[in-house]
MARBA-3410 file (N, C-alpha, C, O; in Angstrom, 1 decimal):
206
-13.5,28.2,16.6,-12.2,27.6,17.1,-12.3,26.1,16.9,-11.4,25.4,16.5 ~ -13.3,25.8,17.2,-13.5,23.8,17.1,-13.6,23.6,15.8,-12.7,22.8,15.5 ~ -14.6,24.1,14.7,-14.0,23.9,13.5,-12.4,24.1,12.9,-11.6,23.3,12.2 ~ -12.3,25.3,13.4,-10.6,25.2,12.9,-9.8,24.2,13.3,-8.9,23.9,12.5 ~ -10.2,23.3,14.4,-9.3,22.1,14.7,-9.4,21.2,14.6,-8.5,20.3,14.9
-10.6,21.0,14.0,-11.1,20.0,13.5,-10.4,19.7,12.0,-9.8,18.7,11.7 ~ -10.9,20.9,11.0,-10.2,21.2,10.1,-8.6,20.4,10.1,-8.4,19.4,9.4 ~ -7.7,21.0,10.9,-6.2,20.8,11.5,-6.0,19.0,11.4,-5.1,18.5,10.7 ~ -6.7,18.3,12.2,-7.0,17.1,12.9,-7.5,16.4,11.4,-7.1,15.3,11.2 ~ -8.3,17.1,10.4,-8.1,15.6,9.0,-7.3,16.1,8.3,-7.3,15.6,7.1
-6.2,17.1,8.8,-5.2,17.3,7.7,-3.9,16.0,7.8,-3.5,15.5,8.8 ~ -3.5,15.8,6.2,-2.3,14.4,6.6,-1.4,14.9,7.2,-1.2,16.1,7.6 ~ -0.7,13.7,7.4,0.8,14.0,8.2,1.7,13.9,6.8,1.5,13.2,5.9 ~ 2.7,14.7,7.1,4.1,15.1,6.0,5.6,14.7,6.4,6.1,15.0,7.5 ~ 6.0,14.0,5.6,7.5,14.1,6.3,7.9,14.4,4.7,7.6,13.9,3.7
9.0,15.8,5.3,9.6,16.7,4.5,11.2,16.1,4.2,11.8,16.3,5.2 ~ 12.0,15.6,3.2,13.2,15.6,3.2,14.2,16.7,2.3,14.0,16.6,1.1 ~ 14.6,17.3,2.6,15.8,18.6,2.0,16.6,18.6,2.8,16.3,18.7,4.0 ~ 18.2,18.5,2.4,19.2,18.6,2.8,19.6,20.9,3.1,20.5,21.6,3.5 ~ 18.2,21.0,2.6,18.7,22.9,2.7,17.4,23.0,3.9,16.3,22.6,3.7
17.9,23.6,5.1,17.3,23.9,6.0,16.5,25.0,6.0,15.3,25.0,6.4 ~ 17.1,25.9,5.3,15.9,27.0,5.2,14.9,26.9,4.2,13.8,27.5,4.2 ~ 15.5,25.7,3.1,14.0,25.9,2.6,13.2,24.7,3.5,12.0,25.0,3.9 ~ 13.5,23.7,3.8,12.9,22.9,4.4,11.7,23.6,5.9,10.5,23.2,6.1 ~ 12.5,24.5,6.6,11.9,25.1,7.4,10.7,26.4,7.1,9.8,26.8,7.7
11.2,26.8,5.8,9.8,27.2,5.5,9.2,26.8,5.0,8.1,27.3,5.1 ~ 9.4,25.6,3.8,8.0,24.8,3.4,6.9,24.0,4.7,5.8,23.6,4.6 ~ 7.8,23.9,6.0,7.4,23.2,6.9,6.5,24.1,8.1,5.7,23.6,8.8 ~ 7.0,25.6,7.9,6.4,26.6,8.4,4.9,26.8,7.6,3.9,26.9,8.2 ~ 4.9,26.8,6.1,3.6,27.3,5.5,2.7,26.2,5.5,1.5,26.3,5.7
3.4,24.6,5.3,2.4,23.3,5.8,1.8,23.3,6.7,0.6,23.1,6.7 ~ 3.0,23.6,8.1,1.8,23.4,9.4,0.6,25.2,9.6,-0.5,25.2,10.0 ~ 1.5,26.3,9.1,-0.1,27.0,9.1,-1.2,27.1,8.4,-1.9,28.1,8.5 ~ -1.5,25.8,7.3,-2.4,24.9,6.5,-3.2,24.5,7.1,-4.4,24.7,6.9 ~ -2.2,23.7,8.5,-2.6,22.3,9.3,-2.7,20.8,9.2,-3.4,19.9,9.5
-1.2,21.1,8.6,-0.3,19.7,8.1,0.4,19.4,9.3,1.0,20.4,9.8 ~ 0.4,18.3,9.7,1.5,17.2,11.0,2.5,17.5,9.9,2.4,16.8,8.9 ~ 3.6,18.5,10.1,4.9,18.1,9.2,6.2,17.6,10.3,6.5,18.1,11.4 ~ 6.9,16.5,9.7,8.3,16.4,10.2,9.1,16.5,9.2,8.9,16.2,8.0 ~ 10.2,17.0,9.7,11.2,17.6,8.8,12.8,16.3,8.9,13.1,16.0,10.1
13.4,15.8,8.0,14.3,15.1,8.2,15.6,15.6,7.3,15.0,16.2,6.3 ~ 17.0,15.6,7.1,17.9,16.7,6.1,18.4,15.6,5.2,19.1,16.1,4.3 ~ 18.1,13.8,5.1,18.5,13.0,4.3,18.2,12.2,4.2,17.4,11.8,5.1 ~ 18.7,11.4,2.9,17.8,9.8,3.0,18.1,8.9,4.1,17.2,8.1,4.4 ~ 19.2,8.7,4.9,19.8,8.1,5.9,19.0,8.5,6.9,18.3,7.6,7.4
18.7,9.8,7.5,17.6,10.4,8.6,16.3,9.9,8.3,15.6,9.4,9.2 ~ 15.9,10.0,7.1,14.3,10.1,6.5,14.1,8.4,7.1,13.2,8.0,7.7 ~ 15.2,7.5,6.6,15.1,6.2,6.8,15.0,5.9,8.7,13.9,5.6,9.2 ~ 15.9,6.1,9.3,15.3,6.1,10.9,14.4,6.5,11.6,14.1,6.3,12.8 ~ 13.8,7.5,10.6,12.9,8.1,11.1,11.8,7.7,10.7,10.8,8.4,11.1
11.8,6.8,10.1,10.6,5.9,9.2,9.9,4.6,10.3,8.8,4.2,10.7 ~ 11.3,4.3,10.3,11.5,3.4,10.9,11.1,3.4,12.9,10.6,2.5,13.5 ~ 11.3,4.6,13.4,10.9,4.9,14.9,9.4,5.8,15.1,8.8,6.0,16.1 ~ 9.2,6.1,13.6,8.0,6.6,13.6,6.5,6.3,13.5,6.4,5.1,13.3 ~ 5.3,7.0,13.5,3.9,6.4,12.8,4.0,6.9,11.3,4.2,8.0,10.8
4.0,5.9,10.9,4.0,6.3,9.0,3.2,7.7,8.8,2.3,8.0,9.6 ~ 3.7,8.4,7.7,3.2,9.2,7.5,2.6,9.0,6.1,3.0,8.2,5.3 ~ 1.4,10.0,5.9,0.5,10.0,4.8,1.1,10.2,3.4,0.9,9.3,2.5 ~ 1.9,11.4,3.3,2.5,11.5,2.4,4.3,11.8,2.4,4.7,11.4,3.5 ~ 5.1,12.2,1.7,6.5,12.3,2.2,6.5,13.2,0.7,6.0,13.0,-0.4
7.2,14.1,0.9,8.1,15.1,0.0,9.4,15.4,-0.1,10.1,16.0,0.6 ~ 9.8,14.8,-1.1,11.8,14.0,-0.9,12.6,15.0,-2.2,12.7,14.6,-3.4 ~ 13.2,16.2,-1.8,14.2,16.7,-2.5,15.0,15.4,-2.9,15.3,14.5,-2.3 ~ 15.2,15.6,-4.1,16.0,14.6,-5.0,17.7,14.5,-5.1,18.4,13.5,-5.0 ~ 18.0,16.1,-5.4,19.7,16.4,-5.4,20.5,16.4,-3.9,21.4,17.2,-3.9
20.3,15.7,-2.9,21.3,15.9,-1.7,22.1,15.3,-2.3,22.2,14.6,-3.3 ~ 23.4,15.7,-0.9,24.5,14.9,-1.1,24.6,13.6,-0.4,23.7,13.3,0.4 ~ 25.8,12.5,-0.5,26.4,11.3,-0.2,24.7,10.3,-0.8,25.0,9.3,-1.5 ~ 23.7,10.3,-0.6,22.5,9.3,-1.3,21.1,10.5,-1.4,20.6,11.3,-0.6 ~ 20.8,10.0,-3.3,20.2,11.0,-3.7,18.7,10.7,-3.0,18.5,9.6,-2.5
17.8,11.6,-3.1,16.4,11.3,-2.7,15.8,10.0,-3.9,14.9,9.1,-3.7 ~ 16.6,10.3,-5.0,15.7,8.8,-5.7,15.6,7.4,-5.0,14.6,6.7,-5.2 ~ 16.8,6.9,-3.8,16.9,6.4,-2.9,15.7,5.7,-2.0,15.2,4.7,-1.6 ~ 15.5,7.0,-1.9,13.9,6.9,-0.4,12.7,5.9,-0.9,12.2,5.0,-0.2 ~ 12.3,6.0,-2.0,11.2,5.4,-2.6,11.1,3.9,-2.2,10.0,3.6,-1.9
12.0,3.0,-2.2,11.8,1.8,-1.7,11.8,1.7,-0.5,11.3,0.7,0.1 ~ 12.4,2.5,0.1,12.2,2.2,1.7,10.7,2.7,2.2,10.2,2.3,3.3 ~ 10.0,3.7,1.1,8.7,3.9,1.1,7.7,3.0,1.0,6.6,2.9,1.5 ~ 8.3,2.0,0.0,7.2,1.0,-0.5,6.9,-0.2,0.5,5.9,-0.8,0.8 ~ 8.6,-0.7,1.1,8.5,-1.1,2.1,7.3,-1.5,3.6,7.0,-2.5,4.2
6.8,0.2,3.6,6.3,0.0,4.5,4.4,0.6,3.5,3.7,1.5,3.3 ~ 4.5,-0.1,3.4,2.6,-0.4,3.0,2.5,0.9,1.8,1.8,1.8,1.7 ~ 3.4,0.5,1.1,3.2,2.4,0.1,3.1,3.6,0.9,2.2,3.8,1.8 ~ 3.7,4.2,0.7,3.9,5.8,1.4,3.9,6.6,0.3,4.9,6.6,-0.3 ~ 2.6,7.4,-0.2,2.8,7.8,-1.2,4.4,9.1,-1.3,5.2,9.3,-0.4
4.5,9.6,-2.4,5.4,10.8,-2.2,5.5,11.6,-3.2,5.1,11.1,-4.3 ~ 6.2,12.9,-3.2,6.3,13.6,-4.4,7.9,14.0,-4.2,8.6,13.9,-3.3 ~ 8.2,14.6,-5.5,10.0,14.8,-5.8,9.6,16.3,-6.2,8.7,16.7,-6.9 ~ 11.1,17.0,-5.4,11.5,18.5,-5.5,12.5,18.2,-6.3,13.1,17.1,-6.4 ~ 12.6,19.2,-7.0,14.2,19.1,-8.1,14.8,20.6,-8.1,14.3,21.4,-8.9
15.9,21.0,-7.3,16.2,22.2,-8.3,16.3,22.6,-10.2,16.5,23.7,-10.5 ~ 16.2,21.9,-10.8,16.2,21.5,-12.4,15.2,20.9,-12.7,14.6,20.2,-11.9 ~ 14.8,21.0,-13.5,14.2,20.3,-14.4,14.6,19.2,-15.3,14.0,19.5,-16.3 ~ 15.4,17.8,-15.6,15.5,17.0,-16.1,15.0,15.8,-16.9,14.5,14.9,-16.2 ~ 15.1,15.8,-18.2,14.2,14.7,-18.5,14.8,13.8,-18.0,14.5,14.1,-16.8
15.7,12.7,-17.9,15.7,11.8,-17.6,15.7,11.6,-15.9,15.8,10.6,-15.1 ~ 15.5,12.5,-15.7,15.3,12.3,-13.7,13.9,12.0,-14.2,13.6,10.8,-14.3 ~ 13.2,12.9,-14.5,11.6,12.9,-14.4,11.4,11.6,-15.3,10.2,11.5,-15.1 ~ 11.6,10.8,-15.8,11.3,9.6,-16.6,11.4,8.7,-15.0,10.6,7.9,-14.5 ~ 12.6,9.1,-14.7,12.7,8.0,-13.3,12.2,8.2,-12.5,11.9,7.2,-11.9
11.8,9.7,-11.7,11.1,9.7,-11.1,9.4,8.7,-11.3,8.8,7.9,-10.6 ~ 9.2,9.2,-12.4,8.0,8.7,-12.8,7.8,6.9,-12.3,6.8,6.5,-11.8 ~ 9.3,5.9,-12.7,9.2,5.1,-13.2,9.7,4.7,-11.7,9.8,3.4,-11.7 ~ 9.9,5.4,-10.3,10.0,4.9,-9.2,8.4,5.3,-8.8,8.3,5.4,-7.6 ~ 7.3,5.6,-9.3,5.8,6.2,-8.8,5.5,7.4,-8.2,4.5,7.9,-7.8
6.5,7.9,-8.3,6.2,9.6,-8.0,4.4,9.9,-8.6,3.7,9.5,-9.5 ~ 4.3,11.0,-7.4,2.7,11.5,-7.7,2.8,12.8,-8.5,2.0,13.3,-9.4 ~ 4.3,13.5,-7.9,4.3,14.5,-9.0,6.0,14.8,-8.9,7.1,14.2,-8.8 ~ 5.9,15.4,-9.1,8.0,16.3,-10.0,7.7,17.6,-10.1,7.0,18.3,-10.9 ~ 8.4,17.7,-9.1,8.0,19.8,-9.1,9.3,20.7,-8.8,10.1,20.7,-7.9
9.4,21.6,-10.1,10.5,22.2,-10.0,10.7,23.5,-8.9,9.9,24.4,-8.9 ~ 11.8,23.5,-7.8,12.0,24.5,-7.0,12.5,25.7,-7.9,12.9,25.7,-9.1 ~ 12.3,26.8,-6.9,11.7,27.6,-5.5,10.0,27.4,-5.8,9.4,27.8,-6.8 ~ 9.6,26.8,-4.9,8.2,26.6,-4.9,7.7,26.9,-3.2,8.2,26.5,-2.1 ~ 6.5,27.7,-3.3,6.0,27.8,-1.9,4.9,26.8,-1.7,4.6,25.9,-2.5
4.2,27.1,0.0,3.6,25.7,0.3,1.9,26.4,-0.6,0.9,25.7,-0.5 ~ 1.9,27.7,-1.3,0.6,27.9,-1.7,0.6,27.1,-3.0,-0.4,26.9,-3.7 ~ 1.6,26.7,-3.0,1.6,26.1,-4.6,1.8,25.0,-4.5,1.5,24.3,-5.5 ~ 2.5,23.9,-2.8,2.9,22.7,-3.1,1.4,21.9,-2.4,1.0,20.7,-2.6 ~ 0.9,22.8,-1.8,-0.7,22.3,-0.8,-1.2,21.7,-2.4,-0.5,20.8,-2.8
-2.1,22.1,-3.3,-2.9,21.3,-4.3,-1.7,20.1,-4.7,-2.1,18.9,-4.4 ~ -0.8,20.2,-5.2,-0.3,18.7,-5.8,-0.1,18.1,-4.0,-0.6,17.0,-4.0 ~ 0.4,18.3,-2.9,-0.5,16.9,-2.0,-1.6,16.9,-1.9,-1.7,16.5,-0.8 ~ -3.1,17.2,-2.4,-4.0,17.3,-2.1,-4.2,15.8,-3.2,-4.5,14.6,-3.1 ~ -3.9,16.9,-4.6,-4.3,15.8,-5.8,-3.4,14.0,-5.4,-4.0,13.0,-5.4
-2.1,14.2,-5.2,-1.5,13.0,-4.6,-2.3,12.3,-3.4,-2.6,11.1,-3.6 ~ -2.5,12.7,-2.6,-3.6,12.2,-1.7,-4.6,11.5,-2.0,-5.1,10.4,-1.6 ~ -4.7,12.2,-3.0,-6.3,11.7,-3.7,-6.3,10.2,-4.8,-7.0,9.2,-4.9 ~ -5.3,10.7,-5.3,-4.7,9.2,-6.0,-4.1,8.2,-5.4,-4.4,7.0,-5.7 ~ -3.3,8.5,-4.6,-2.3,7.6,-3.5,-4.3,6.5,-2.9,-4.7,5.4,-3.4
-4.9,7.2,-2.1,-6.6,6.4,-2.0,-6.9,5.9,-2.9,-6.7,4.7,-2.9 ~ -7.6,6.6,-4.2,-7.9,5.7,-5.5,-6.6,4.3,-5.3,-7.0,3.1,-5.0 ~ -5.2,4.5,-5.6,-4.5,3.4,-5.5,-4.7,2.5,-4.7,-4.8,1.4,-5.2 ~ -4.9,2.5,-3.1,-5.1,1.8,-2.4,-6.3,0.9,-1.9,-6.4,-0.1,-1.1 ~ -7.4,1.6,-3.0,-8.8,0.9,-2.9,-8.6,0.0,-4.1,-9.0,-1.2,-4.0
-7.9,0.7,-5.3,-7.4,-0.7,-6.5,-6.7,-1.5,-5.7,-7.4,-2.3,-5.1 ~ -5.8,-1.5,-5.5,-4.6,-2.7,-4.6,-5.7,-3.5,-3.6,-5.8,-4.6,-4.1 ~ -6.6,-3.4,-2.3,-7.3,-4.0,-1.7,-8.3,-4.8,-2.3,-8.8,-5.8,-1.9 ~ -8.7,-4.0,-3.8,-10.0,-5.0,-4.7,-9.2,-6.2,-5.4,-9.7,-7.3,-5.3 ~ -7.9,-5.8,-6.0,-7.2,-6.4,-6.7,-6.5,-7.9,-5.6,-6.3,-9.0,-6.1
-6.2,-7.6,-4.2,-5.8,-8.5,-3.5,-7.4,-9.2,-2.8,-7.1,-10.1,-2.0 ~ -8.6,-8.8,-2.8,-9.2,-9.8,-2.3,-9.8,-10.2,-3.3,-10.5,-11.2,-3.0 ~ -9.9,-9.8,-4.9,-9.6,-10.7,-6.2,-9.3,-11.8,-6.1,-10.0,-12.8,-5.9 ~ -7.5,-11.9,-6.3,-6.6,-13.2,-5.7,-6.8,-14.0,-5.2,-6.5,-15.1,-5.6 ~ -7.8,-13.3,-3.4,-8.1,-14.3,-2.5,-9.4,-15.0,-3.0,-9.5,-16.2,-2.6
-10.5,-14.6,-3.7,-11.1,-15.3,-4.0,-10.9,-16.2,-5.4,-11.5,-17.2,-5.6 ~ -9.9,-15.6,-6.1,-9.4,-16.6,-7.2,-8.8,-17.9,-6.3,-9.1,-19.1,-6.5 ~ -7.8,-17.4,-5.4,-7.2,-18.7,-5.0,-8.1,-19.4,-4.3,-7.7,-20.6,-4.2 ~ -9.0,-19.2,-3.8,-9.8,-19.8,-2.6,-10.9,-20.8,-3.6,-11.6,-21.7,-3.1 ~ -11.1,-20.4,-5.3,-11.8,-21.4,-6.2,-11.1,-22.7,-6.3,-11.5,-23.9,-6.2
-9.7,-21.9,-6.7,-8.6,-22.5,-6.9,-8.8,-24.0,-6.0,-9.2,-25.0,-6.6 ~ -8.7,-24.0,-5.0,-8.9,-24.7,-3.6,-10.1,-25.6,-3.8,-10.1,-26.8,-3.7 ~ -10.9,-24.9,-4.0,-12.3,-25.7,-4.1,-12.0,-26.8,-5.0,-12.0,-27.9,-4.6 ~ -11.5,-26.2,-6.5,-11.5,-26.9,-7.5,-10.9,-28.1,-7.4,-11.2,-29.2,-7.9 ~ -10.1,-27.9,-6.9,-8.4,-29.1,-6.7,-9.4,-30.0,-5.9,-9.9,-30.9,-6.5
-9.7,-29.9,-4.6,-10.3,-30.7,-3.1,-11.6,-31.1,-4.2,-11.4,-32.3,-4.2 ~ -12.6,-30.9,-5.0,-13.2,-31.4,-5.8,-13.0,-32.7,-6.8,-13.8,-33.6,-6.9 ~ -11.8,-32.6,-7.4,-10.7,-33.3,-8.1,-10.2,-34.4,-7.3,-10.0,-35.5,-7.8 ~ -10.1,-34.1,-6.1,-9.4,-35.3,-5.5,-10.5,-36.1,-4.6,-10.3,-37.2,-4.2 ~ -11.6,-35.4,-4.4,-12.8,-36.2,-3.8,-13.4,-37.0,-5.0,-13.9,-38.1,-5.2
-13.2,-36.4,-5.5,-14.1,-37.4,-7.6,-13.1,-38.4,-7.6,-13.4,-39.6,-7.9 ~ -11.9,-38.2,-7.3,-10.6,-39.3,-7.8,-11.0,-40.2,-6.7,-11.5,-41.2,-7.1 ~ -10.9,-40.2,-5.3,-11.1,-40.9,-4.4,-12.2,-41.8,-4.4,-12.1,-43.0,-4.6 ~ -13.6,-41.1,-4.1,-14.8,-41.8,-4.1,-15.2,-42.5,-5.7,-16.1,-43.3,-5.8 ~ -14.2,-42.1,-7.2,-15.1,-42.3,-8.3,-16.4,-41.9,-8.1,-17.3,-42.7,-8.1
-16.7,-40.5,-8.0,-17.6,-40.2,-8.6,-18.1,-39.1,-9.0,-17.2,-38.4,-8.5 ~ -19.1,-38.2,-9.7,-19.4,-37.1,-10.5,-18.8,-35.8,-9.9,-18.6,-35.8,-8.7 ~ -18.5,-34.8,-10.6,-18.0,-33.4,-10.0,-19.4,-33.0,-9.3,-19.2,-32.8,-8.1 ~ -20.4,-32.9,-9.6,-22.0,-32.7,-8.8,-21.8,-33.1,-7.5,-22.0,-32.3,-6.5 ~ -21.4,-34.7,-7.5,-21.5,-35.4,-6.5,-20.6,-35.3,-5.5,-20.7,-35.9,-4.4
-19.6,-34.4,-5.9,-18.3,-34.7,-5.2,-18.3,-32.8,-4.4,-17.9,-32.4,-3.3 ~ -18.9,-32.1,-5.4,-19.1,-30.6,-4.5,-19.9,-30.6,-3.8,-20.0,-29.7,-3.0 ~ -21.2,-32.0,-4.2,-22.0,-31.7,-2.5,-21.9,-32.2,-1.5,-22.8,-32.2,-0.6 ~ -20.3,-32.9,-1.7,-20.1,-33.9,-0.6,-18.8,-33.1,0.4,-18.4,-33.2,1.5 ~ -18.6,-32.0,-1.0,-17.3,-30.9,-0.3,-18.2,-30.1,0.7,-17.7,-30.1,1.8
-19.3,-29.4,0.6,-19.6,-28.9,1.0,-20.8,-28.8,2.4,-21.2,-28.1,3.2 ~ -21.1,-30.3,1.9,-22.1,-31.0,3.2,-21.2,-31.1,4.3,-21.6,-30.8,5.5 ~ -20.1,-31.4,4.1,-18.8,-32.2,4.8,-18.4,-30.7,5.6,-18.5,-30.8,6.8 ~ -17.8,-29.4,5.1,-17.7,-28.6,5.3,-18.5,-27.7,6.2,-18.0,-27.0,7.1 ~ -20.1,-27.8,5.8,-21.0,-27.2,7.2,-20.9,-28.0,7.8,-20.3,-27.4,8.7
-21.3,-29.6,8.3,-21.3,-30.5,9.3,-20.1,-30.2,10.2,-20.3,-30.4,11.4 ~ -19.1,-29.7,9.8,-18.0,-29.8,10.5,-17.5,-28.3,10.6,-16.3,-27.8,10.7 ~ -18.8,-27.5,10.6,-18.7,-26.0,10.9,-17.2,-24.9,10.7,-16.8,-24.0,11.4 ~ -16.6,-25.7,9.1,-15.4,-24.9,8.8,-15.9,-24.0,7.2,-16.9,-24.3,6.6 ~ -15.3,-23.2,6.9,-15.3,-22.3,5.7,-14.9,-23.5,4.8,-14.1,-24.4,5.1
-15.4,-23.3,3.6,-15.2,-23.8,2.4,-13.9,-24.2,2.3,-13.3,-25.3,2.4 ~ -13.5,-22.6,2.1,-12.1,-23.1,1.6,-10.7,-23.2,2.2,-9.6,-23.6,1.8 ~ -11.3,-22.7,3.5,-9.8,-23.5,4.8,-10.6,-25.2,4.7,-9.6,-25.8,4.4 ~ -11.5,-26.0,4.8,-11.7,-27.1,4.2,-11.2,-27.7,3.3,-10.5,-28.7,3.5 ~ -11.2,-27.3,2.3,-10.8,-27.1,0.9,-9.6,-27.8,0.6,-9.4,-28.9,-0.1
-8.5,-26.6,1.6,-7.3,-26.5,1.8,-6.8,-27.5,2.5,-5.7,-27.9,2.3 ~ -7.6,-28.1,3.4,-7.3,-29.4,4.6,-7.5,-30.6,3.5,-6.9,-31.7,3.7 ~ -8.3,-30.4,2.4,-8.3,-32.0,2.0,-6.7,-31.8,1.1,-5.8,-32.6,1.2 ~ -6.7,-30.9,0.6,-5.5,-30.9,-0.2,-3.8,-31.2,0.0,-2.8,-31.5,-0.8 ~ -4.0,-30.7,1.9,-2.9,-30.8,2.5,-3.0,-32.8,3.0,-2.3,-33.7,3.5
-4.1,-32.6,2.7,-4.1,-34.2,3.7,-4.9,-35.3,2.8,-5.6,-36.2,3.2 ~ -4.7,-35.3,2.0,-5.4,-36.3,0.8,-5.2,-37.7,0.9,-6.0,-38.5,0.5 ~ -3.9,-38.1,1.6,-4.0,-39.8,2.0,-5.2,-39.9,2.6,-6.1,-40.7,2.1 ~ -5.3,-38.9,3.9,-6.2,-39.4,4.6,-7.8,-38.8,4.8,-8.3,-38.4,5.9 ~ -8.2,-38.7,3.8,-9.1,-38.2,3.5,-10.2,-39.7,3.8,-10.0,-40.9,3.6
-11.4,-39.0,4.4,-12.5,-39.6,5.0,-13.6,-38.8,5.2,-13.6,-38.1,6.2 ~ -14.4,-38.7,4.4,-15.9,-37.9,4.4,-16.8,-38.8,4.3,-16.9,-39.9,3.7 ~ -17.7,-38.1,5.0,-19.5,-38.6,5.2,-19.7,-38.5,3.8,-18.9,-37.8,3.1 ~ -20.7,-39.4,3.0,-21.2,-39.5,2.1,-22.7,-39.2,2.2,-23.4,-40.1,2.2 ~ -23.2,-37.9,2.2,-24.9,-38.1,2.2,-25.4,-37.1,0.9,-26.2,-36.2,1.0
-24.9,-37.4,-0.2,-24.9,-36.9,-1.6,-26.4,-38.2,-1.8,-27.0,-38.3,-2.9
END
């Protein structure tokens, strides 16, 4: 019994959109006896307040054809909040939906009547990629941060050589003497001589 709920407890959370209730209620029936957190919403206007009053969910599964705003809609209100990954239902098959789906990041495009024995593996594989993406996106943004934070160095270097006249050697060990003495990070230092360059004043023990 404790494994089974355990099991239950690392399954994601789903928010289901279909404007058709019965299928929505039984894809939402075969998820949660998986052991998927599913909520069910009937449009993009619901899916959106409910986004919004809710804990984000893991993944989201967005029928595409409703009426008054189509499911292609949802996707930015997805991205909005920190990427929400998702997958698209279609009654049809269409190339040019599926080009767009694609080209809004859909994880997959799956043609209806489809059961949850068949929709469980594409959220599994989506899952799995939606992670892969999010460990690229965190390497790729603390990349940046250490690009920008050279960036920093380099400039507050530039303007200590301009100031004192003297060697780039001379002037990064005066960035950096200056920097531990005064028990700050590099490059919030860095960033302080850059914002304050009139009045720049360092110890000299180069």
């Amino acid at each position: 019994m404790s494994s089974e709920k355990s099991l239950q407890q690392n399954k994601a959370s789903i928010l289901l959109v279909d404007d058709d209730r019965l299928i929505l209620a039984t894809m939402a029936t075969g998820l949660m006896q998986a052991g998927y957190e599913v909520n069910t919403t009937e449009s993009v206007d619901e899916a959106e307040a409910w986004l919004e009053s809710n804990p984000r969910p893991d993944i989201a599964i967005i029928d595409i054809n409703m009426p008054n705003r189509s499911g292609l809609e949802l996707p930015a209100s997805l991205d909005r909040l920190d990427y929400i990954p998702f997958i698209f239902l279609t009654a049809r098959s269409e190339p040019e939906v599926n080009t767009q789906a694609n080209a809004l990041g859909a994880m997959a495009y799956l043609v209806k009547p489809i059961d949850s024995a068949q929709l469980i593996p594409a959220i599994q594989t989506a899952l799995s990629r939606a992670k892969d993406f999010k460990h690229m996106k965190s390497q790729q943004q603390q990349l940046q941060t250490a690009l920008d934070g050279d960036r920093s160095v380099s400039i507050a270097i530039g303007i200590i050589m301009d100031q004192y006249r003297i060697s780039y050697e001379e002037a990064n060990t005066m960035l950096r003497n200056n920097a531990r003495s005064k028990r700050i990070k590099l490059v919030d230092f860095a960033t302080s001589i850059i914002h304050s360059r009139e009045s720049l004043n360092l110890e000299n023990d180069s």
